[in-house]
Chimera marker file (.cmm) of the C-alpha trace (Angstrom):
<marker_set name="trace">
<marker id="1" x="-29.909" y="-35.269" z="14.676" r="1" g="1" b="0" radius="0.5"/>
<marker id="2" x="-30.028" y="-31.717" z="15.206" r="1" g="1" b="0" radius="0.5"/>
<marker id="3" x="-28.731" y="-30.441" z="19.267" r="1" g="1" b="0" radius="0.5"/>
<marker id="4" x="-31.573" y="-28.687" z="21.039" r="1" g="1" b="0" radius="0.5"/>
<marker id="5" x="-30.318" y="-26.506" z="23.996" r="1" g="1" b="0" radius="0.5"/>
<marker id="6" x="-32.367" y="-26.309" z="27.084" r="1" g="1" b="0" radius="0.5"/>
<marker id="7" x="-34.912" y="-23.911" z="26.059" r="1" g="1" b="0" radius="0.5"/>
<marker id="8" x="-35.349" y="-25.968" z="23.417" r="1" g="1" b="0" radius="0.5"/>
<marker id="9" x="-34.065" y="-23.996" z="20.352" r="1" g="1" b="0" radius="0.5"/>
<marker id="10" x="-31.687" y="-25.585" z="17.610" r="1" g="1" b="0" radius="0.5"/>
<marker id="11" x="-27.858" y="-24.773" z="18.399" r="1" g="1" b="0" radius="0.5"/>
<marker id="12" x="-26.114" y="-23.175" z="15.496" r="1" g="1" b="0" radius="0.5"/>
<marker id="13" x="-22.101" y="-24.323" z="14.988" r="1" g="1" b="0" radius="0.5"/>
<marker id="14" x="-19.807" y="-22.072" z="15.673" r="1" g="1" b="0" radius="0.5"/>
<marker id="15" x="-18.343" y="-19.953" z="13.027" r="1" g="1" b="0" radius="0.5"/>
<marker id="16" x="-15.619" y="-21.169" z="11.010" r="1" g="1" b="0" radius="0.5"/>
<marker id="17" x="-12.558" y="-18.555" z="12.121" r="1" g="1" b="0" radius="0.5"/>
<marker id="18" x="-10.944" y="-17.193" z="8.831" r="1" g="1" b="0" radius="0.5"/>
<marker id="19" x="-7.991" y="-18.573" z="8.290" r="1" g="1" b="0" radius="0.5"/>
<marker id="20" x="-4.831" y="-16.042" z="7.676" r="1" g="1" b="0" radius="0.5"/>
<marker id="21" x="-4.616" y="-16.083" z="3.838" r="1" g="1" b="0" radius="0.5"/>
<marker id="22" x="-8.318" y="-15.201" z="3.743" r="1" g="1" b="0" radius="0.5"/>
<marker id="23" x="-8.221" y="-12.610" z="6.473" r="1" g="1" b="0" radius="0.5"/>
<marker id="24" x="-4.990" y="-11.003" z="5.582" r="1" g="1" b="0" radius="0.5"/>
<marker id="25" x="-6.360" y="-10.521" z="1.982" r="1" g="1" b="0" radius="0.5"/>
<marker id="26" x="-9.173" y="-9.073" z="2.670" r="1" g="1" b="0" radius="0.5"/>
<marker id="27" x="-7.539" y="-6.526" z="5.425" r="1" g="1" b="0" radius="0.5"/>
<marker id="28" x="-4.878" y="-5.683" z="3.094" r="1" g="1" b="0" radius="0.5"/>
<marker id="29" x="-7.416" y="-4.600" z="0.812" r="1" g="1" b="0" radius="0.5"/>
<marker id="30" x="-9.450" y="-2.864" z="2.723" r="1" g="1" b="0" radius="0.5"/>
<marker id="31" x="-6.158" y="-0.894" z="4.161" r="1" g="1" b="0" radius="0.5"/>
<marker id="32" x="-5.097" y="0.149" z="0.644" r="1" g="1" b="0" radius="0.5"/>
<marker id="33" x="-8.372" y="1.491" z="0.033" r="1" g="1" b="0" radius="0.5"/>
<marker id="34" x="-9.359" y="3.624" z="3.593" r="1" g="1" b="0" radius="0.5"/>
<marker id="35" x="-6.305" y="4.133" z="5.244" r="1" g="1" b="0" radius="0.5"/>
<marker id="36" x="-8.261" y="2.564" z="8.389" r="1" g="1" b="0" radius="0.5"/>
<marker id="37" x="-6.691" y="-0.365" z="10.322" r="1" g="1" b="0" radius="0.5"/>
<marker id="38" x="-9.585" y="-0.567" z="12.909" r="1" g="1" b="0" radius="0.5"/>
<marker id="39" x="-12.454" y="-1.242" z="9.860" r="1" g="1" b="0" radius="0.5"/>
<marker id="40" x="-9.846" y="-2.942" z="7.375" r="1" g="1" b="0" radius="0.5"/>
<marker id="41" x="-9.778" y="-5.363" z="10.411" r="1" g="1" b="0" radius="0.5"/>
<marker id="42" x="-13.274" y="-5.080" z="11.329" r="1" g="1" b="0" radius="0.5"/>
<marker id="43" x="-13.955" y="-5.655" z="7.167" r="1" g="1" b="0" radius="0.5"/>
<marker id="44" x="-11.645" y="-8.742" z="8.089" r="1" g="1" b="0" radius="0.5"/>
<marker id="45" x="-13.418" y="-10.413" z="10.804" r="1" g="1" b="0" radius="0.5"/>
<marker id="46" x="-10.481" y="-10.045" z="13.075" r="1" g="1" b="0" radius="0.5"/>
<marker id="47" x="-9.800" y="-8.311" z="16.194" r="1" g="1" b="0" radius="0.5"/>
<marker id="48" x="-7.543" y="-5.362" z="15.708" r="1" g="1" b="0" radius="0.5"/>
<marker id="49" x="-4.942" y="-7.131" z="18.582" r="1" g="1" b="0" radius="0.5"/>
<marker id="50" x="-4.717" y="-9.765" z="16.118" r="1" g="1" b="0" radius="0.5"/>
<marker id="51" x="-3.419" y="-7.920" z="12.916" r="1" g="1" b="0" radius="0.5"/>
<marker id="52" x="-1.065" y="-6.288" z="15.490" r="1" g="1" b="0" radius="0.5"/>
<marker id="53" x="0.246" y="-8.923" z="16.642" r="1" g="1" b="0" radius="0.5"/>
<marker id="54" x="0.376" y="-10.964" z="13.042" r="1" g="1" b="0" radius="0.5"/>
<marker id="55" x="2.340" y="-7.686" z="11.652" r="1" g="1" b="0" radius="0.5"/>
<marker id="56" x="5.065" y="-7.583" z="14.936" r="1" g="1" b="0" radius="0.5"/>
<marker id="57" x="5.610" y="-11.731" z="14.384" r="1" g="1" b="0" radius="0.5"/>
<marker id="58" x="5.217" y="-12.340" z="10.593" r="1" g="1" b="0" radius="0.5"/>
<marker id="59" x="7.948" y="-9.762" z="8.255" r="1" g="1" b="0" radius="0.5"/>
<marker id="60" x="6.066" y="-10.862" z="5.342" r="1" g="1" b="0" radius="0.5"/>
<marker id="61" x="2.715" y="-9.361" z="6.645" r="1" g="1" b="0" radius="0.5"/>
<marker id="62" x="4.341" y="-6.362" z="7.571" r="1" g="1" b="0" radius="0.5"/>
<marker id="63" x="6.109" y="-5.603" z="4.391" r="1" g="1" b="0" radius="0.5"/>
<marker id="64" x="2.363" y="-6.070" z="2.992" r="1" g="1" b="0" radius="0.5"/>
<marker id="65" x="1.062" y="-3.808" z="5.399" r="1" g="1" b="0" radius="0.5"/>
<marker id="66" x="3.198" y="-1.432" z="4.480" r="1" g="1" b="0" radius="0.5"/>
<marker id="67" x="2.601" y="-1.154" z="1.045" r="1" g="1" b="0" radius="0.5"/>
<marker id="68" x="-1.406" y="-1.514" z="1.292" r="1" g="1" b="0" radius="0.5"/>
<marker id="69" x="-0.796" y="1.792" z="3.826" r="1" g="1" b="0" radius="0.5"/>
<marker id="70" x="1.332" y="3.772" z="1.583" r="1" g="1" b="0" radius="0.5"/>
<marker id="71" x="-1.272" y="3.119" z="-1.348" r="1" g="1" b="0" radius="0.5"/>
<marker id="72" x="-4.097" y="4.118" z="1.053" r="1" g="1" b="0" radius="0.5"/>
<marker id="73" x="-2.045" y="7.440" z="1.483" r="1" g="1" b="0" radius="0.5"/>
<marker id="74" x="-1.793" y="7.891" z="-1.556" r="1" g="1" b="0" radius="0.5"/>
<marker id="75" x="-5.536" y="7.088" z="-2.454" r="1" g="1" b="0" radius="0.5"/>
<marker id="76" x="-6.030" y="9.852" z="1.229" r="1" g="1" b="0" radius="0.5"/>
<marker id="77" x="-4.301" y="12.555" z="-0.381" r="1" g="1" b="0" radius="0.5"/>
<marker id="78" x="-6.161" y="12.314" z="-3.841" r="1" g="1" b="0" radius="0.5"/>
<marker id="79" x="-9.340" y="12.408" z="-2.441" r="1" g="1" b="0" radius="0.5"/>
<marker id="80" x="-8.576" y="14.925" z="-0.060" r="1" g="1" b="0" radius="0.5"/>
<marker id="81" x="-6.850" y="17.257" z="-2.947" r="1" g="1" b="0" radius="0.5"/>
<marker id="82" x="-10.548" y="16.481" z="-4.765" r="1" g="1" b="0" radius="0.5"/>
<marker id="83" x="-12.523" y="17.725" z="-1.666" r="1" g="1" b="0" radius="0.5"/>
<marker id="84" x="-10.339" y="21.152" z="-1.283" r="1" g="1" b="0" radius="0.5"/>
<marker id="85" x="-11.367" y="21.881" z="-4.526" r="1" g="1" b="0" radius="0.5"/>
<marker id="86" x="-14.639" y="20.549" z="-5.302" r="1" g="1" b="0" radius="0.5"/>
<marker id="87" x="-16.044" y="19.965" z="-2.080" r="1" g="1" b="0" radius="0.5"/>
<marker id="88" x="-18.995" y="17.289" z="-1.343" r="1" g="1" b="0" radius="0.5"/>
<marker id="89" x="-22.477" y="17.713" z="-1.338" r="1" g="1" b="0" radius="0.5"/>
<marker id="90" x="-24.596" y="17.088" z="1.664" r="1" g="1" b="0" radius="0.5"/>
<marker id="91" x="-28.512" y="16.537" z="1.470" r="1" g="1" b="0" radius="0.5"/>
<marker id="92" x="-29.968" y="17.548" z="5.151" r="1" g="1" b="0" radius="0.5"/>
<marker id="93" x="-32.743" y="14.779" z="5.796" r="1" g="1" b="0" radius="0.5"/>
<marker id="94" x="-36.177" y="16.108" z="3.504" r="1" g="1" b="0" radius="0.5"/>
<marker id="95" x="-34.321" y="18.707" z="1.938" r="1" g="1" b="0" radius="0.5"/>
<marker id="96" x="-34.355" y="18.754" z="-1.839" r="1" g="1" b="0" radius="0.5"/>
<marker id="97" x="-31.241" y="20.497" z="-2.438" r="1" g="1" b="0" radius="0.5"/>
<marker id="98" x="-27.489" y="19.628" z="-1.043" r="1" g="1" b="0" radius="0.5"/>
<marker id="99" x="-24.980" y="21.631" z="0.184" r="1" g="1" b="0" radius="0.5"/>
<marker id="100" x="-21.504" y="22.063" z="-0.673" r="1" g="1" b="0" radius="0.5"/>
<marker id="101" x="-19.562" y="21.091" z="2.658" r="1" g="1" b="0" radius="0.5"/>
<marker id="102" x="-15.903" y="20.563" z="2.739" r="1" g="1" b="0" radius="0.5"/>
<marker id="103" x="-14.833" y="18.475" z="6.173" r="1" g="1" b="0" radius="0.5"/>
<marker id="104" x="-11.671" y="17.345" z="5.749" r="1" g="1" b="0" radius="0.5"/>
<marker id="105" x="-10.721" y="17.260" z="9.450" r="1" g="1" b="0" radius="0.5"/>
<marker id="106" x="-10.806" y="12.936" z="9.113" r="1" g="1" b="0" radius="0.5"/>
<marker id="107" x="-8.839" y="12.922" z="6.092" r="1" g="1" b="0" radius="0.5"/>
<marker id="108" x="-6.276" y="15.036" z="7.762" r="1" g="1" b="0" radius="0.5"/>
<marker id="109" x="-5.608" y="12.966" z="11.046" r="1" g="1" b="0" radius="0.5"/>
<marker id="110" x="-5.426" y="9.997" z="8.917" r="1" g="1" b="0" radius="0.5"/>
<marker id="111" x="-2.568" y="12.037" z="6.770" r="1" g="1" b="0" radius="0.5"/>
<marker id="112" x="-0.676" y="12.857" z="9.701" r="1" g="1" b="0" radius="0.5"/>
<marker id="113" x="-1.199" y="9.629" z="11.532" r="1" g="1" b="0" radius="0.5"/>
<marker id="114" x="0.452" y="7.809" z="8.911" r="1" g="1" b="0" radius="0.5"/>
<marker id="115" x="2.998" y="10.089" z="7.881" r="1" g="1" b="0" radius="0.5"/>
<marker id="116" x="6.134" y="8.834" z="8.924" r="1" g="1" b="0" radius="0.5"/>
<marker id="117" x="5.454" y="5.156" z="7.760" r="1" g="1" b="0" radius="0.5"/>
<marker id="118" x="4.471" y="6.026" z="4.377" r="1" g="1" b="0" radius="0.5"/>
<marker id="119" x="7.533" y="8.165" z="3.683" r="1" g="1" b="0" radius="0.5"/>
<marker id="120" x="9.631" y="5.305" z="4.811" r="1" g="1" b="0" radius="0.5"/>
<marker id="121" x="7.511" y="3.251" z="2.406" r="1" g="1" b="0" radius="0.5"/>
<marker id="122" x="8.320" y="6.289" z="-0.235" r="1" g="1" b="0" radius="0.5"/>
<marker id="123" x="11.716" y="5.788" z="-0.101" r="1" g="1" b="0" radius="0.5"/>
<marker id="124" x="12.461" y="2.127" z="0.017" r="1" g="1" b="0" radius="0.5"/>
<marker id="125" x="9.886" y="2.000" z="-3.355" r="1" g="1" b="0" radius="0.5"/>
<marker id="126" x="12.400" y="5.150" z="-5.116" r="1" g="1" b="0" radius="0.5"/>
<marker id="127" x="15.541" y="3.133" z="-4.281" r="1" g="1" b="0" radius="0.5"/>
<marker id="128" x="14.456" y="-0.225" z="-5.331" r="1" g="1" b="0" radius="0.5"/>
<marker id="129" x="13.516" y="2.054" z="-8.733" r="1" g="1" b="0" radius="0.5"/>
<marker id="130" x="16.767" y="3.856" z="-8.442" r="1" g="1" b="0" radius="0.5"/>
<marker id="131" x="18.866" y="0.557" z="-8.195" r="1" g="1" b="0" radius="0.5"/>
<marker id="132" x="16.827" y="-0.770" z="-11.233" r="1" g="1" b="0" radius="0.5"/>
<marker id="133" x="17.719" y="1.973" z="-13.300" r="1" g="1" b="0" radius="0.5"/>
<marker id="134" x="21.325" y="1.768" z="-12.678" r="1" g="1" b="0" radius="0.5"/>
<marker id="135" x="21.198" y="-2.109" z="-13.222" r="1" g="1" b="0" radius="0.5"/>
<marker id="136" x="19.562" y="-1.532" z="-16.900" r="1" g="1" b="0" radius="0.5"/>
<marker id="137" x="22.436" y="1.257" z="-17.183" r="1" g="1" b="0" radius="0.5"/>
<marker id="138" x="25.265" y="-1.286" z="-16.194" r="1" g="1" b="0" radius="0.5"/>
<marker id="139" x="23.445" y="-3.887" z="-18.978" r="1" g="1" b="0" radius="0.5"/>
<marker id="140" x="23.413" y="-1.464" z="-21.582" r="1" g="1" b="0" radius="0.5"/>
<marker id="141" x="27.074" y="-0.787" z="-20.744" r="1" g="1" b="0" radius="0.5"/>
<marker id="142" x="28.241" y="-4.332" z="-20.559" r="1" g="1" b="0" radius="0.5"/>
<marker id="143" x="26.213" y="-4.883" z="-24.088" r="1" g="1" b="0" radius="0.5"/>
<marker id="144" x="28.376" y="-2.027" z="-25.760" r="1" g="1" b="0" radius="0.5"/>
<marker id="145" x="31.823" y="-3.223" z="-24.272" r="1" g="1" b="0" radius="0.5"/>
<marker id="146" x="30.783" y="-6.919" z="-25.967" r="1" g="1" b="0" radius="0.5"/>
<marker id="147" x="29.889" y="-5.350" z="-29.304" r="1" g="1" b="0" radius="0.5"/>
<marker id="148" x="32.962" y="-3.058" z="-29.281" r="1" g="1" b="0" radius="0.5"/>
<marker id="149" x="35.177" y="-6.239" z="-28.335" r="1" g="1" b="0" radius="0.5"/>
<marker id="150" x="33.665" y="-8.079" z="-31.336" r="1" g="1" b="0" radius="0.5"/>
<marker id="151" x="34.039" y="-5.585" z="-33.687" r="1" g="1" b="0" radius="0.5"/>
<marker id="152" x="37.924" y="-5.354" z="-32.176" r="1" g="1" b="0" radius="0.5"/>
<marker id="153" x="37.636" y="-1.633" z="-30.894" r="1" g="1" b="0" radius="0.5"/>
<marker id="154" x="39.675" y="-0.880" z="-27.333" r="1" g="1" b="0" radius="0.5"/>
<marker id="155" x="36.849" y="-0.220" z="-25.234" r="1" g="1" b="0" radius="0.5"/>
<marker id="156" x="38.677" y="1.340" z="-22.433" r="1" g="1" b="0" radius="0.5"/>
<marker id="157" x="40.311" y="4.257" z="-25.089" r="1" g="1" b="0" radius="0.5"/>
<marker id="158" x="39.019" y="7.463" z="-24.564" r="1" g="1" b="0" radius="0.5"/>
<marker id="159" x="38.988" y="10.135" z="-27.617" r="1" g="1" b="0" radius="0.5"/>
<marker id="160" x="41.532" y="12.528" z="-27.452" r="1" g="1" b="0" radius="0.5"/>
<marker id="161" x="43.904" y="10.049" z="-25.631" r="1" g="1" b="0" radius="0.5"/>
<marker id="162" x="46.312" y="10.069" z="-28.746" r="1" g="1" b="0" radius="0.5"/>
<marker id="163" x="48.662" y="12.772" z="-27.435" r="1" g="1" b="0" radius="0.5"/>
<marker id="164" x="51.753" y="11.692" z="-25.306" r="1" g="1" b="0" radius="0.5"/>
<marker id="165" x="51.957" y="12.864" z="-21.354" r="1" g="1" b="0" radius="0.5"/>
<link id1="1" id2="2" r="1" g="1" b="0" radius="0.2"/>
<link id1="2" id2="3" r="1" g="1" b="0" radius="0.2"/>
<link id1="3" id2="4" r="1" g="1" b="0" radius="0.2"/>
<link id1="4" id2="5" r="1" g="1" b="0" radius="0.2"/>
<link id1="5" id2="6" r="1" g="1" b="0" radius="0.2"/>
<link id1="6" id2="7" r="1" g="1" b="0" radius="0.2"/>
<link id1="7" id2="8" r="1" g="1" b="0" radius="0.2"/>
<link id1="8" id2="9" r="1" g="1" b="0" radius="0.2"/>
<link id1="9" id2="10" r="1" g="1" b="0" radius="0.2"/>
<link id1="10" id2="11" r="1" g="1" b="0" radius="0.2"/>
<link id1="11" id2="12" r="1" g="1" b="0" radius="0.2"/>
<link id1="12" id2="13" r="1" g="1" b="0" radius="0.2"/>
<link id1="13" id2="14" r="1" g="1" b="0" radius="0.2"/>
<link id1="14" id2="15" r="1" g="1" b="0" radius="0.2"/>
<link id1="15" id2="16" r="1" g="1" b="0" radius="0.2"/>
<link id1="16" id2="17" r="1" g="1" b="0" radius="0.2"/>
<link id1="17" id2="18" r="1" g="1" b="0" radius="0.2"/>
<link id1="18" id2="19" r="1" g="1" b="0" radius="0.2"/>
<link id1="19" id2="20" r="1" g="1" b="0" radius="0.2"/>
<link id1="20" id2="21" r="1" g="1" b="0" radius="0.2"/>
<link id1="21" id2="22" r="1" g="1" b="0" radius="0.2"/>
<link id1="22" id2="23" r="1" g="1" b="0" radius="0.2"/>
<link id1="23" id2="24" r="1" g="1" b="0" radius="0.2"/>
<link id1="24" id2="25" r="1" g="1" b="0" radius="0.2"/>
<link id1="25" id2="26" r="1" g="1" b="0" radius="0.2"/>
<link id1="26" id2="27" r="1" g="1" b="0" radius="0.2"/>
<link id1="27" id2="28" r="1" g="1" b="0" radius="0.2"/>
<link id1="28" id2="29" r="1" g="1" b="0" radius="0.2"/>
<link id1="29" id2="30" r="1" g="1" b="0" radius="0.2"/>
<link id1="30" id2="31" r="1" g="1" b="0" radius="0.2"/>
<link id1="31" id2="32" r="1" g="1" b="0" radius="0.2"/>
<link id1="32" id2="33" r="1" g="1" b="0" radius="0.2"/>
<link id1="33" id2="34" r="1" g="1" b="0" radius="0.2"/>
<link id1="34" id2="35" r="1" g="1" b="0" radius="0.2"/>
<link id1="35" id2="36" r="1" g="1" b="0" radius="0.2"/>
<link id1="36" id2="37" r="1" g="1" b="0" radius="0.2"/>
<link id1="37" id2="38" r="1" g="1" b="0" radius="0.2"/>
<link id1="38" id2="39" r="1" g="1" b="0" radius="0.2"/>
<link id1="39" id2="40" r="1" g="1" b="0" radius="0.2"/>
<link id1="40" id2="41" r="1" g="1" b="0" radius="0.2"/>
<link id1="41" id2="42" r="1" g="1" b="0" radius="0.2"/>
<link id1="42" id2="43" r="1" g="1" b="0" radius="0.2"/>
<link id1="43" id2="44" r="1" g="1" b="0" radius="0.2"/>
<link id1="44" id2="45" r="1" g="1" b="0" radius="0.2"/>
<link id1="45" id2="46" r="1" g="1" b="0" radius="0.2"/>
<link id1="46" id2="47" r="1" g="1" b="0" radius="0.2"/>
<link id1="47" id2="48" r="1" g="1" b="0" radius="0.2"/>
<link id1="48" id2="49" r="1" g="1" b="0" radius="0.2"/>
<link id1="49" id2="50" r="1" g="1" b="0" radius="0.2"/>
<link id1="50" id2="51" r="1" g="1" b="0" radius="0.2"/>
<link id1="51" id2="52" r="1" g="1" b="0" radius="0.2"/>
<link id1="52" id2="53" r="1" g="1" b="0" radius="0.2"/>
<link id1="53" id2="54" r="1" g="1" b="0" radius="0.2"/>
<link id1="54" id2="55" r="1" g="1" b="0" radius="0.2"/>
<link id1="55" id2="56" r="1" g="1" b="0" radius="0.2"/>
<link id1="56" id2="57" r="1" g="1" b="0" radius="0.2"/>
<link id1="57" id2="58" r="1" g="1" b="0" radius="0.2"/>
<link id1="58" id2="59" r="1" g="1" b="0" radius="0.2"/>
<link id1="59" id2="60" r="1" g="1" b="0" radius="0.2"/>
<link id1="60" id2="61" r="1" g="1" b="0" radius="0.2"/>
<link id1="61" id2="62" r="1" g="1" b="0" radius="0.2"/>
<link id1="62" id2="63" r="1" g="1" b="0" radius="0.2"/>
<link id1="63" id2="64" r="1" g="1" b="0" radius="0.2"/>
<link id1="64" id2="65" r="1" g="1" b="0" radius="0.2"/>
<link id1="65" id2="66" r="1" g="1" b="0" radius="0.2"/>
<link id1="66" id2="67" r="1" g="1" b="0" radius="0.2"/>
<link id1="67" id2="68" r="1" g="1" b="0" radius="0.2"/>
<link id1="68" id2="69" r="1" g="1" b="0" radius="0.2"/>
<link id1="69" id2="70" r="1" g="1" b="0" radius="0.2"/>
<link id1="70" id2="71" r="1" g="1" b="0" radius="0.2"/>
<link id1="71" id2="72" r="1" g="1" b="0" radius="0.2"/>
<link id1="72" id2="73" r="1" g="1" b="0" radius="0.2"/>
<link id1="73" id2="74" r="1" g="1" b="0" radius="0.2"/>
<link id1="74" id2="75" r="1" g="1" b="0" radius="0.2"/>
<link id1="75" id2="76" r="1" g="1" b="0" radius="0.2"/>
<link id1="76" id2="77" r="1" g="1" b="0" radius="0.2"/>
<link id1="77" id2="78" r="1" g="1" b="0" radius="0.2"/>
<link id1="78" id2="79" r="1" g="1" b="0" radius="0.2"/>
<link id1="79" id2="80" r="1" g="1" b="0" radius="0.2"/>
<link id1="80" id2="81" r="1" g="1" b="0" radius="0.2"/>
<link id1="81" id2="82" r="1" g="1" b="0" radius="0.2"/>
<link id1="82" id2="83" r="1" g="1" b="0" radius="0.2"/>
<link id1="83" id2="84" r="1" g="1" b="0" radius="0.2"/>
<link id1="84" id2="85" r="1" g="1" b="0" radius="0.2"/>
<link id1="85" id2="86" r="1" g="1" b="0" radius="0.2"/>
<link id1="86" id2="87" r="1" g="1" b="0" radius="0.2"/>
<link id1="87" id2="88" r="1" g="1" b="0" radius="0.2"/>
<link id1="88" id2="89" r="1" g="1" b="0" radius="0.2"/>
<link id1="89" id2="90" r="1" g="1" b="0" radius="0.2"/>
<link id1="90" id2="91" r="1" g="1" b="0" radius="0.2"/>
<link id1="91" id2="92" r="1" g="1" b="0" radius="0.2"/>
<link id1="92" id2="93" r="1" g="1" b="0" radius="0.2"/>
<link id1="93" id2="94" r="1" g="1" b="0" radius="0.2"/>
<link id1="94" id2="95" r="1" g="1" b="0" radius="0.2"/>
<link id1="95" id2="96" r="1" g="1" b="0" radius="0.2"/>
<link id1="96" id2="97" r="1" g="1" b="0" radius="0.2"/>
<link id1="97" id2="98" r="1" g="1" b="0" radius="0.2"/>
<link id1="98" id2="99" r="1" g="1" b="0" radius="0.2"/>
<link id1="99" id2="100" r="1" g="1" b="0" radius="0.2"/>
<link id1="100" id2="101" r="1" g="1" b="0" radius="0.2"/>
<link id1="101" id2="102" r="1" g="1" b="0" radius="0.2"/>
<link id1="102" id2="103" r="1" g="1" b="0" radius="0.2"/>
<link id1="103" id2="104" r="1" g="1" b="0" radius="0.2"/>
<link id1="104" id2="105" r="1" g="1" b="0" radius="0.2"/>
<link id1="105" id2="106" r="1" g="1" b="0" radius="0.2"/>
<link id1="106" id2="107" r="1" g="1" b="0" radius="0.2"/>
<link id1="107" id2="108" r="1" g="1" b="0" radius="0.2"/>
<link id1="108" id2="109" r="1" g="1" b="0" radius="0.2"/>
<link id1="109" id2="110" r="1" g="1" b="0" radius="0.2"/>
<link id1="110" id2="111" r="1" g="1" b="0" radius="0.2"/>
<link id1="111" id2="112" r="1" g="1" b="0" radius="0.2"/>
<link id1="112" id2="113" r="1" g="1" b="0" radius="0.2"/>
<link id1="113" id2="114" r="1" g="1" b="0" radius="0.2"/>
<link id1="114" id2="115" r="1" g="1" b="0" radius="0.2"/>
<link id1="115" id2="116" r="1" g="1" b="0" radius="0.2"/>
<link id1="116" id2="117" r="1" g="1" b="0" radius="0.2"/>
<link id1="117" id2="118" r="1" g="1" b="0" radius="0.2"/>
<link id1="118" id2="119" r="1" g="1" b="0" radius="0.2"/>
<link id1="119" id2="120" r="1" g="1" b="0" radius="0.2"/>
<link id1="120" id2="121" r="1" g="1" b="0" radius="0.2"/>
<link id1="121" id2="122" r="1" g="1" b="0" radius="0.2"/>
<link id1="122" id2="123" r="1" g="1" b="0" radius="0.2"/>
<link id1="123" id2="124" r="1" g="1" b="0" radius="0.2"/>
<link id1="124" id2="125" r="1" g="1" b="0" radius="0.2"/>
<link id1="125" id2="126" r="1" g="1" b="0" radius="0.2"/>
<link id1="126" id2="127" r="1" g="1" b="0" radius="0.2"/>
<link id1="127" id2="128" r="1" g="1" b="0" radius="0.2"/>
<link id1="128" id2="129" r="1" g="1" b="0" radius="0.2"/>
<link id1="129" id2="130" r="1" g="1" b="0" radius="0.2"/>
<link id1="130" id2="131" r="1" g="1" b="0" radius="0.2"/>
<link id1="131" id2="132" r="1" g="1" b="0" radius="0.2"/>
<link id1="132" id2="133" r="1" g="1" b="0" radius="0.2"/>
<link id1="133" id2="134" r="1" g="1" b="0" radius="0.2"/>
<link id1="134" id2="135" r="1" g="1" b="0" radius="0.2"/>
<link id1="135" id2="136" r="1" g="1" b="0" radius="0.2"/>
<link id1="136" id2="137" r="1" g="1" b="0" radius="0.2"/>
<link id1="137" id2="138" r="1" g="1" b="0" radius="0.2"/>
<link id1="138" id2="139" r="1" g="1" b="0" radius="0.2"/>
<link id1="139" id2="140" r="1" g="1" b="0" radius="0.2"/>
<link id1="140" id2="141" r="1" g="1" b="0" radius="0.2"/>
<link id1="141" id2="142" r="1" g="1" b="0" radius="0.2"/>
<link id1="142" id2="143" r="1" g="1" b="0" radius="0.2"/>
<link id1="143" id2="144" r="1" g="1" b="0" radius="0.2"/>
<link id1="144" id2="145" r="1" g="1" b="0" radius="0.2"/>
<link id1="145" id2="146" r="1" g="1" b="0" radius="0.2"/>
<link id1="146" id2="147" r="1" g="1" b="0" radius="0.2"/>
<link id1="147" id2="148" r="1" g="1" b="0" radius="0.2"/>
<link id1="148" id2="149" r="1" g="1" b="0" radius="0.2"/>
<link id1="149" id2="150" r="1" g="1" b="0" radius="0.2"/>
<link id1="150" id2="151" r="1" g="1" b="0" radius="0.2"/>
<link id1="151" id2="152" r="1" g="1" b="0" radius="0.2"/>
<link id1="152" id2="153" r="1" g="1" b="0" radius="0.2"/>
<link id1="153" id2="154" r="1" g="1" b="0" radius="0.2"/>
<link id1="154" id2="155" r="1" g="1" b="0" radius="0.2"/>
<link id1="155" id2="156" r="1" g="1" b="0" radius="0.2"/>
<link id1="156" id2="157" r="1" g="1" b="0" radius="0.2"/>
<link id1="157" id2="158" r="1" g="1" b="0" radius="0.2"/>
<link id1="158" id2="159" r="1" g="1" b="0" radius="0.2"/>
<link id1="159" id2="160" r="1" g="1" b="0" radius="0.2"/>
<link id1="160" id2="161" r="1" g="1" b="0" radius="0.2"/>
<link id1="161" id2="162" r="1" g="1" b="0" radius="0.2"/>
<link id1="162" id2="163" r="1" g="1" b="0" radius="0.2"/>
<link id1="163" id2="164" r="1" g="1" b="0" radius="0.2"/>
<link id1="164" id2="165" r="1" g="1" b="0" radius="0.2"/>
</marker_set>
């Protein structure tokens, strides 16, 4: 049997909410793409207190965040680079032909707005690449000093070392 409220209309159920995996997906998404936390949590069907407050309590999130806001940067400056030079064409409303506009005053708060963050984000990515390269150094090093044990060679000799102090 269906509820009928007093004027007589059928009540819906309330909406589900989304739970966390499904929500924070789809903001993080959405953030990587525009650069925008107010419609990435809007896209998200979540108030914009509640990504706050899930990115202050949850590290996880906020590592996420992070990266999904340095790739919307990234993504920012691309397309703003594109408009400089290209700029975008505009149709006025019954007009048959557009014209070339370039408003990039959006694209540049966003820039400086997020800034700071991203270049933090920058530079935690180049040293997790900089300690990877020096770990596949170290390998390649430790895989010569086992072959040049095998073959008997002293690894630690250095050429030219023949002559006495």
């Amino acid at each position: 049997m269906v509820d009928a409220t007093k004027s007589g209309s059928r009540s819906r159920p309330a909406a589900a909410k989304p739970t966390f995996a499904r929500w924070s997906k789809v903001f993080l998404a959405e953030l990587a793409t525009t650069s925008n936390i107010s419609a990435s949590a809007k896209k998200a069907r979540v108030p914009v207190a509640t990504v706050y407050e899930t990115r202050r309590r949850n590290p996880e999130f906020y590592r996420a965040w992070q990266q999904a806001l340095c790739e919307g940067y990234d993504h920012l400056e691309m397309e703003l680079l594109m408009r400089l030079r290209t700029g975008e064409i505009k149709r006025a409303a019954g007009a048959k032909v557009g014209v070339r506009t370039y408003e990039n005053a959006v694209a540049l708060r966003q820039l400086a707005a997020h800034k700071d963050s991203v270049a933090r984000q920058r530079a935690i990515r180049d040293n997790e690449s900089a300690a990877e390269v020096v770990e596949s150094i170290n390998a390649k090093l430790d895989l010569m000093r086992q072959r040049a044990l095998a073959a008997g060679e002293d690894v630690w000799a250095v050429e030219g070392d023949d002559e006495p102090a």
